[in-house]
VEXMIBA-197751 format. One record per residue (C-alpha): x, y, z; residue in one letter; residue number from 1. Coordinates in nm, 3 decimals, decimal comma. Each point is the difference from the previous one (the first is absolute). Example, Ala and Ser with C-alpha at 12.3 -4.5 7.8 and 13.67 -1.06 7.14 Angstrom:
[[1,230 -0,450 0,780] A 1]
[[0,137 0,344 -0,066] S 2]
END
This chain:
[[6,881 4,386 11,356] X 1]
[[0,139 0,242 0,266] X 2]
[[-0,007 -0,078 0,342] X 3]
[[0,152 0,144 0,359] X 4]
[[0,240 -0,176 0,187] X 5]
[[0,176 0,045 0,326] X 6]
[[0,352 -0,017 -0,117] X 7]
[[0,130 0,049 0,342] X 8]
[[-0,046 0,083 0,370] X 9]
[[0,020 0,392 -0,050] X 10]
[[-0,351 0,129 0,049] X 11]
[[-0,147 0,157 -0,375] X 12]
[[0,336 0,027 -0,142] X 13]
[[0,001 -0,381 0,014] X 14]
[[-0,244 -0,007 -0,254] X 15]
[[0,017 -0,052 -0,413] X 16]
[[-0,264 0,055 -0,214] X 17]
[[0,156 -0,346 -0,246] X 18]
[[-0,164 -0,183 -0,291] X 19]
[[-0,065 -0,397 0,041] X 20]
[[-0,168 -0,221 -0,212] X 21]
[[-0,400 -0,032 -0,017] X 22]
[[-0,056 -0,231 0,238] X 23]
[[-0,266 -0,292 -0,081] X 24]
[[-0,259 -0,126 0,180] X 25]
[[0,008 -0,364 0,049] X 26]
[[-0,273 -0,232 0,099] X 27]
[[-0,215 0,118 0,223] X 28]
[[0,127 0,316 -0,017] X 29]
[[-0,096 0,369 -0,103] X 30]
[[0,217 0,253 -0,146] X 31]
[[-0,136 0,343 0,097] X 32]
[[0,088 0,351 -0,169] X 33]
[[0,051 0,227 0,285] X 34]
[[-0,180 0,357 0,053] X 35]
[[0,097 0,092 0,332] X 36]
[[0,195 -0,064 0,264] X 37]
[[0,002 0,133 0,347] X 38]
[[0,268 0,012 0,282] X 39]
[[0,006 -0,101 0,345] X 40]
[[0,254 0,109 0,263] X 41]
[[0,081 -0,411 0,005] X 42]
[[0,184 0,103 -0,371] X 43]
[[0,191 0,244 0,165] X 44]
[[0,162 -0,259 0,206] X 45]
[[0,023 -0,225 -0,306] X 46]
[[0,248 0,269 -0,136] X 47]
[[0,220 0,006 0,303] X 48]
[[-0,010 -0,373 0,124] X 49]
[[-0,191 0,081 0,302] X 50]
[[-0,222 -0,279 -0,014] X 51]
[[0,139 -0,349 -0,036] X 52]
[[-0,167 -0,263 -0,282] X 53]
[[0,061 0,188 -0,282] X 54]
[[0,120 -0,164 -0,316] X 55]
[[0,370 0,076 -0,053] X 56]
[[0,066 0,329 -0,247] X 57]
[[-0,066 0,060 -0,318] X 58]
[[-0,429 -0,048 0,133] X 59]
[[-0,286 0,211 -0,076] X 60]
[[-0,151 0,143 0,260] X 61]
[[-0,328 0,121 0,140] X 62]
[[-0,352 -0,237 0,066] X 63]
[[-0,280 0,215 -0,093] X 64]
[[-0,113 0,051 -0,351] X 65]
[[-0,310 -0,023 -0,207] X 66]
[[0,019 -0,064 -0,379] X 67]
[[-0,179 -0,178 -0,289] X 68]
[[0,013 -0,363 -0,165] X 69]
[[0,185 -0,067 -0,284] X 70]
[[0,053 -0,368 -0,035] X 71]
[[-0,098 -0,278 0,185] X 72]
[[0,184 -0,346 0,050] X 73]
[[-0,159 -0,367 -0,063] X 74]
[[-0,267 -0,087 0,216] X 75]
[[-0,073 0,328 0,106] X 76]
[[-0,352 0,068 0,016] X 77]
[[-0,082 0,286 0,277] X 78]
[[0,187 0,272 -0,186] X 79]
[[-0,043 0,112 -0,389] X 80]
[[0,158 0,256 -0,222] X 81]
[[-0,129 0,378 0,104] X 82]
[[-0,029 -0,101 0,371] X 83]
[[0,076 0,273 0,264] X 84]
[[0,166 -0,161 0,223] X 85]
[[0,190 0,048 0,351] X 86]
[[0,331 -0,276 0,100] X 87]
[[-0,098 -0,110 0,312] X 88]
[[0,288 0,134 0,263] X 89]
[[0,056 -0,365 0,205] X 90]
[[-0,031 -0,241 -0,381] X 91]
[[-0,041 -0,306 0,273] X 92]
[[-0,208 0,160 0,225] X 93]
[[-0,376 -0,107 -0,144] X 94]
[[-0,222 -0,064 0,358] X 95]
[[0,004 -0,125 0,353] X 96]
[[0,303 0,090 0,196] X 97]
[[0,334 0,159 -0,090] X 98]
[[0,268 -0,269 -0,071] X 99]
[[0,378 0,001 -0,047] X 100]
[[-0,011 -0,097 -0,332] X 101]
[[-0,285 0,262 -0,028] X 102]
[[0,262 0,263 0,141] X 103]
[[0,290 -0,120 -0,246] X 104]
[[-0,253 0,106 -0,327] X 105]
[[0,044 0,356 0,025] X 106]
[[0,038 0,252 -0,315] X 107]
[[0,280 0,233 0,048] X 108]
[[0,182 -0,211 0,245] X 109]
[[-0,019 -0,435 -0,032] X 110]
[[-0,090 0,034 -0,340] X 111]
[[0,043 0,318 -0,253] X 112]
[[-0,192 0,289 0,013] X 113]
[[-0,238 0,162 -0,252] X 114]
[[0,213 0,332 -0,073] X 115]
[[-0,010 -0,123 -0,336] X 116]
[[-0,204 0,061 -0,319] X 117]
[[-0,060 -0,353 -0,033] X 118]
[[-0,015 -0,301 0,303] X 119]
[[-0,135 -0,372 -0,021] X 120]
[[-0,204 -0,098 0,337] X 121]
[[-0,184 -0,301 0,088] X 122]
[[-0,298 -0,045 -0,086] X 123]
[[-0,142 -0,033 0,337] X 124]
[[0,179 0,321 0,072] X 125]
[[-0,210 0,245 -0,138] X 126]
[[-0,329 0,217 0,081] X 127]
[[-0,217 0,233 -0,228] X 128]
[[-0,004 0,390 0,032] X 129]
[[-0,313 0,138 0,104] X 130]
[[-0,147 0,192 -0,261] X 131]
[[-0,059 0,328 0,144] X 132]
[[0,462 -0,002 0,057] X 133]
[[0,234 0,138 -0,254] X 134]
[[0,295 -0,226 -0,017] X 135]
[[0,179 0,246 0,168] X 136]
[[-0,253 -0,031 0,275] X 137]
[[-0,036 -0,368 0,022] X 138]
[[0,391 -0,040 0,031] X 139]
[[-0,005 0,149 0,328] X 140]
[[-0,190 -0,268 0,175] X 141]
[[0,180 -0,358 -0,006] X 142]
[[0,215 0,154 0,314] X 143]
[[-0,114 0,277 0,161] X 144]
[[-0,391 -0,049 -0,042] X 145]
[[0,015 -0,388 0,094] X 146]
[[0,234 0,058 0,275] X 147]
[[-0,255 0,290 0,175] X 148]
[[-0,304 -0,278 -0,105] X 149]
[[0,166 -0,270 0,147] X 150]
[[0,048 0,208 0,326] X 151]
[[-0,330 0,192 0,053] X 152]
[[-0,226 -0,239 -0,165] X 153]
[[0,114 -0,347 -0,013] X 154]
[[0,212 0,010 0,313] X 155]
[[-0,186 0,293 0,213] X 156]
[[-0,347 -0,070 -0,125] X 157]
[[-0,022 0,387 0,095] X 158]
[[-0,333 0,130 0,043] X 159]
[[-0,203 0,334 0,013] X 160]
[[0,046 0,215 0,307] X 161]
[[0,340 -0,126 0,030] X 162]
[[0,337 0,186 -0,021] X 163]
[[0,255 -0,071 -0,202] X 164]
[[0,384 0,207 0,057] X 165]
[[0,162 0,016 -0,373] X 166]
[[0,389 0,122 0,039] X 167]
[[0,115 0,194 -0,281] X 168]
[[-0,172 0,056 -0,313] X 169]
[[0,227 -0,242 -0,273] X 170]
[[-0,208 -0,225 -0,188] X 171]
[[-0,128 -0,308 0,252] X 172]
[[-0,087 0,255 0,296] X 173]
[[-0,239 0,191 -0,321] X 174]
[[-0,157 -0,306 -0,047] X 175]
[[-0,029 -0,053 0,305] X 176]
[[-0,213 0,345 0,078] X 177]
[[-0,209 -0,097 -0,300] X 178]
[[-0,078 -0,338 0,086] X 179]
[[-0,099 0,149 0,329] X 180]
[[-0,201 0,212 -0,080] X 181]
[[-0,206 -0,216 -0,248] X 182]
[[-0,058 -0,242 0,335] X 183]
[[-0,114 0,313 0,199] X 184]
[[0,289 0,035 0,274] X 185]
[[0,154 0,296 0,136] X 186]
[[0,384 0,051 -0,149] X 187]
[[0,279 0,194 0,159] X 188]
[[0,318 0,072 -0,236] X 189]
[[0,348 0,126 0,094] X 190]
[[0,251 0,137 -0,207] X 191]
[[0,294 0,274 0,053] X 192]
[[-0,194 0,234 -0,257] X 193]
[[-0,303 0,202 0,030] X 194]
[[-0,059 0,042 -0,345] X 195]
[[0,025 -0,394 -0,064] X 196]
[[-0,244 -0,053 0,313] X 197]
[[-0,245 0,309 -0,206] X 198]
[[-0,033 -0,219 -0,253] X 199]
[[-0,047 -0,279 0,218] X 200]
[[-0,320 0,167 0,178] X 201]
[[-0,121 0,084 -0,416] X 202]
[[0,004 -0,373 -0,025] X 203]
[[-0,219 -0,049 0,313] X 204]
[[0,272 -0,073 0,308] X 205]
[[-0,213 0,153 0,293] X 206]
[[0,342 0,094 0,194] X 207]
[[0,341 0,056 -0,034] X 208]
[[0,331 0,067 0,182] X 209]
[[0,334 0,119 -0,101] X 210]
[[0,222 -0,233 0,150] X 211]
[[0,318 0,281 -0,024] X 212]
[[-0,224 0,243 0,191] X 213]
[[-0,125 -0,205 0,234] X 214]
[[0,295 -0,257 0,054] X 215]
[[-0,253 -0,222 0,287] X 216]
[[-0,265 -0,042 -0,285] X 217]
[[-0,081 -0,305 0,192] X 218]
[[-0,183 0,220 0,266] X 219]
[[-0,145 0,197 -0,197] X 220]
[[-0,155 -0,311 -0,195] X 221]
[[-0,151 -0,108 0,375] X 222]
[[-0,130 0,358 0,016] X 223]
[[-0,173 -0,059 -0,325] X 224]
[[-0,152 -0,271 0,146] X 225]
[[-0,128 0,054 0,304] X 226]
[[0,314 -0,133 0,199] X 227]
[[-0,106 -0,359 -0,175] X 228]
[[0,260 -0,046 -0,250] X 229]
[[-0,089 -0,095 -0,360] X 230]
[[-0,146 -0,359 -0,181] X 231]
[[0,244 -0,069 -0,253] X 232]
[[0,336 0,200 -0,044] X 233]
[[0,188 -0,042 -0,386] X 234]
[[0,342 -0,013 0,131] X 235]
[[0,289 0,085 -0,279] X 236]
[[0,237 0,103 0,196] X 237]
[[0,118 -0,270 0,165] X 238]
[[0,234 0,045 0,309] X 239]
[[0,037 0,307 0,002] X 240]
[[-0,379 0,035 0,068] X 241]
[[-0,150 -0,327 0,134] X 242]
[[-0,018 0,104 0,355] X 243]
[[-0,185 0,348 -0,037] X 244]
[[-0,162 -0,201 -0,245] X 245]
[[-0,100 -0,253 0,291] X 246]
[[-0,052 0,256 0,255] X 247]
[[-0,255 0,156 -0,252] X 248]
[[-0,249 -0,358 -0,062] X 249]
[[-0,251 -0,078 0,218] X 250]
[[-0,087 -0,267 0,200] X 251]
[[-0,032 -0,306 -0,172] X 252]
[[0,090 0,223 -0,335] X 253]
[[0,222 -0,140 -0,303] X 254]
[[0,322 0,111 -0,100] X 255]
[[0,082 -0,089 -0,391] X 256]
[[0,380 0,012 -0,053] X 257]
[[0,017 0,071 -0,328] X 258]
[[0,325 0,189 -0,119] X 259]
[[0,382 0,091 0,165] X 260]
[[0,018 0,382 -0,112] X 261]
[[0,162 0,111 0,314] X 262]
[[0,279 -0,307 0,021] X 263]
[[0,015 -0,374 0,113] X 264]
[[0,182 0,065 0,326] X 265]
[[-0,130 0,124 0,297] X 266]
[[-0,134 -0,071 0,360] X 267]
[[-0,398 -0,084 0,082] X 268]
[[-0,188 -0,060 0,317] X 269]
[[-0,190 -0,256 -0,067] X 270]
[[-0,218 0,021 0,342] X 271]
[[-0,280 0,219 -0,172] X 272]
[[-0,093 -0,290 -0,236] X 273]
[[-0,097 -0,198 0,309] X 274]
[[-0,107 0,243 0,199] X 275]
[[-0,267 0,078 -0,212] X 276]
[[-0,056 -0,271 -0,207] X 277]
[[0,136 0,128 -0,376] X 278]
[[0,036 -0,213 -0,325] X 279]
[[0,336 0,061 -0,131] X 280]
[[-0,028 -0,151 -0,342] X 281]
[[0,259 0,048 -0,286] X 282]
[[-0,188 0,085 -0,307] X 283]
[[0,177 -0,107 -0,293] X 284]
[[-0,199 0,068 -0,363] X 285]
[[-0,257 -0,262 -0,045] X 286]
[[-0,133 -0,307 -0,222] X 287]
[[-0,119 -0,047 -0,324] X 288]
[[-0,345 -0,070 0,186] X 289]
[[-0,020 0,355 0,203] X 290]
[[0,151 0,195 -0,271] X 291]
[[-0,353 -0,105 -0,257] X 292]
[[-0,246 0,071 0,345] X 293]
[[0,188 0,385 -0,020] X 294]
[[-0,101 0,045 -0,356] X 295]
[[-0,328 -0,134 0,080] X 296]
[[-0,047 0,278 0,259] X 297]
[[0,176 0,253 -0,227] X 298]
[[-0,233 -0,083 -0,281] X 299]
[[-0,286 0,023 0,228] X 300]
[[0,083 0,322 0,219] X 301]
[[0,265 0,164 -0,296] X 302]
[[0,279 0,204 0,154] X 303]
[[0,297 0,152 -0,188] X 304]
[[0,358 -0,061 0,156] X 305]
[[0,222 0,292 0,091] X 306]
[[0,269 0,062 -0,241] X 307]
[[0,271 0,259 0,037] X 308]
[[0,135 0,007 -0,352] X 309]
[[0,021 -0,207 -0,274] X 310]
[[0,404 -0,005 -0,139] X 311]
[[0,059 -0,172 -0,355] X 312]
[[0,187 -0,300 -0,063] X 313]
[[0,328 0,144 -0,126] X 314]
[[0,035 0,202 0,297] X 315]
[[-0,101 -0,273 0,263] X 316]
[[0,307 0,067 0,204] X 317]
[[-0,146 0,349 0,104] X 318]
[[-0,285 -0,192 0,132] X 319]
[[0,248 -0,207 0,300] X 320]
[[0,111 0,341 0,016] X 321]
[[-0,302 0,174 0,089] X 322]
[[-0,106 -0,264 0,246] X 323]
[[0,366 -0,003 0,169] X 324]
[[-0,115 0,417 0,032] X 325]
[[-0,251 -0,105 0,185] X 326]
[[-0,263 0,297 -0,114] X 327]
[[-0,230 -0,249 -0,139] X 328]
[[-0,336 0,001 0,086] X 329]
[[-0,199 -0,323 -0,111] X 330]
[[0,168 -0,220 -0,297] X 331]
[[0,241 0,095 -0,235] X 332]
[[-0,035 -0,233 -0,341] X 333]
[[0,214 -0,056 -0,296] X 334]
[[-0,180 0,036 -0,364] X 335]
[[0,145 -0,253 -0,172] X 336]
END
C-alpha cells in the first residue's frame, strides 16, 4: 500500500509518497481504509521539526482522518466490516482528565499518522461518522471540531447572549463560529482579509475586523462590546496575540489557548488575568468521551464543516503547500 512519510526536516519537500506493506490489525485492533484526511497547521510543524515528540523520520504524518473498516482483530467486537469510522486524535485519551500518557498517544506525532490508504488503530480509538458527513466531511473533525468543542462547550459552557471573539478564520476558529452560534452567543471574527471575514458574516459571525486595517483590533473588539470586553476569546495565535487577546476578554471571561500561529516567543503581561479574573486554559483536542457528545450534538443540530478544497492523494504535498500559503479558508482535506 502507499503511504506518506516525512523523510526529513525540509517542510513538503521532506515528504515521499513510498509503498509499505499492508499492515495487519492485531488483537484488538482495527485496520481502517482511509477516505480522507485533513491537515492542521500542527502538520506543518511536523514537516519542519517545530514541535518536539515526533517519531524520528521516515513517519507519516497528520491526525485527522475518517475512513471505513476493513478488518477487524480478535476480540474486537465494537467495530465490523463497512464501518465509517473516525481514529480518535489522542488513541489514550478515552475520559476524565488529560494524562501524560494520554498526551504521548497522538496520530501524526507519538505514534504514526493516518496519511495513509490503510492504518490499524485501537479499538478503543475509534468513533462513528455521523450520517448526514461525507468522509471528506467527517475527517475534518477529530482536531479542529473537538478542539473548538472542548473550548466553547466542555470548557466554556458558553451560553446564549454571550460573546465569543474567533481570530482568524482556519478550521478550529470556523468551528468555533458554528458551535456558537448553535448555543445562541454573539461571535466576533478577525482576519487580515475582507473577503475571508464576507464569508465569515454568510456563515452567521455578527462582526468582524480586519486586523491589518485596524492594527488595535483589541479596541475595536471593546467597542463592539460596549467597552465590556468579550466571554470567551479562541486564541491561535499565541504570543504574538495573547495580550490584545487579554485586553479584549471581559471580566471574569475565558481565554482558550489553543494554537502558536504567530510564534512561541514573546513577552505577556500577565496583570490583566488577575485584574479581571480570566481563565487562561490551554485547550488541547479532547477525549474519546467529548469527541462521541460532539457527534451527538452534530447528529442532533446537523452542520456541515467548512472546507476549502479537497486535493487528491497523489498530490498531497500541494495540500502542506496550500496551508503554508496561508489563503485557506476553513479545512483543506486529502482524498485518499
Amino acid at each position: 500500500m502507499k503511504t506518506w512519510q516525512i523523510t526529513e526536516f525540509t517542510g513538503s519537500e521532506g515528504l515521499r509518497l513510498v509503498e509499505v506493506p499492508e499492515p495487519k490489525p492485531q488483537a484488538g485492533e482495527v485496520l481502517v481504509r482511509m477516505k480522507a484526511v485533513s491537515l492542521n497547521y500542527r502538520d506543518l510543524t511536523a514537516t519542519r521539526k517545530e514541535r518536539p515528540g515526533n517519531l524520528p523520520p521516515p513517519f507519516t504524518p497528520c491526525s485527522d482522518g475518517a475512513g471505513e473498516v476493513v478488518a477487524v482483530g480478535d476480540g474486537v467486537s465494537a467495530w465490523k466490516i463497512g464501518d465509517r469510522v473516525m481514529p480518535t486524535f489522542f488513541q489514550n485519551w478515552l475520559n476524565g482528565p488529560i494524562s501524560r500518557a494520554a498526551m504521548q498517544s497522538a496520530l501524526g506525532g507519538a505514534l504514526p499518522g493516518v496519511l495513509s490508504e490503510q492504518v490499524v488503530v485501537k479499538e478503543s480509538g475509534l468513533v462513528r461518522i455521523p450520517d448526514h458527513l461525507s468522509f471528506e466531511e467527517a475527517a475534518t473533525l477529530p482536531c479542529a471540531a473537538l478542539t473548538a468543542w472542548h473550548a466553547l462547550v466542555i470548557k466554556g459552557q458558553v451560553q446564549s447572549g454571550q460573546t465569543v471573539l474567533c481570530l482568524g478564520t482556519g478550521g478550529v476558529s470556523m468551528f468555533a463560529l458554528q458551535f456558537a452560534k448553535q448555543h445562541g452567543a454573539r461571535v466576533i471574527i478577525t482576519s487580515s482579509s475582507d473577503e475571508k471575514l464576507a464569508r465569515a458574516r454568510e456563515l452567521g459571525a455578527d462582526e468582524t475586523i480586519n486586523y491589518r486595517t485596524t492594527p488595535d483590533w483589541e479596541k475595536r473588539v471593546f467597542e463592539l462590546t460596549n467597552k465590556q470586553g468579550v466571554d470567551h476569546v479562541i486564541e491561535v495565535g499565541g504570543a504574538g496575540t495573547l495580550q490584545k487577546s487579554l485586553d479584549a476578554v471581559c471580566f471574569g471571561g475565558r481565554i482558550s489557548l489553543i494554537g502558536v500561529l504567530s510564534g512561541f516567543e514573546g513577552l505577556v503581561n500577565p496583570w490583566p488575568i488577575v485584574a479581571r479574573s480570566v481563565t487562561l486554559q490551554g485547550i488541547y483536542v479532547g477525549s474519546h468521551e467529548m469527541f462521541k457528545a460532539m457527534n451527538a450534538f452534530l447528529i442532533q443540530y446537523p452542520m456541515k464543516p467548512v472546507i476549502d478544497r479537497v486535493i487528491e492523494f497523489a498530490e498531497a504535498r500541494d495540500a502542506f503547500d496550500l496551508m503554508t500559503a496561508g489563503g485557506h479558508f476553513g479545512k483543506i482535506v486529502v482524498r485518499v
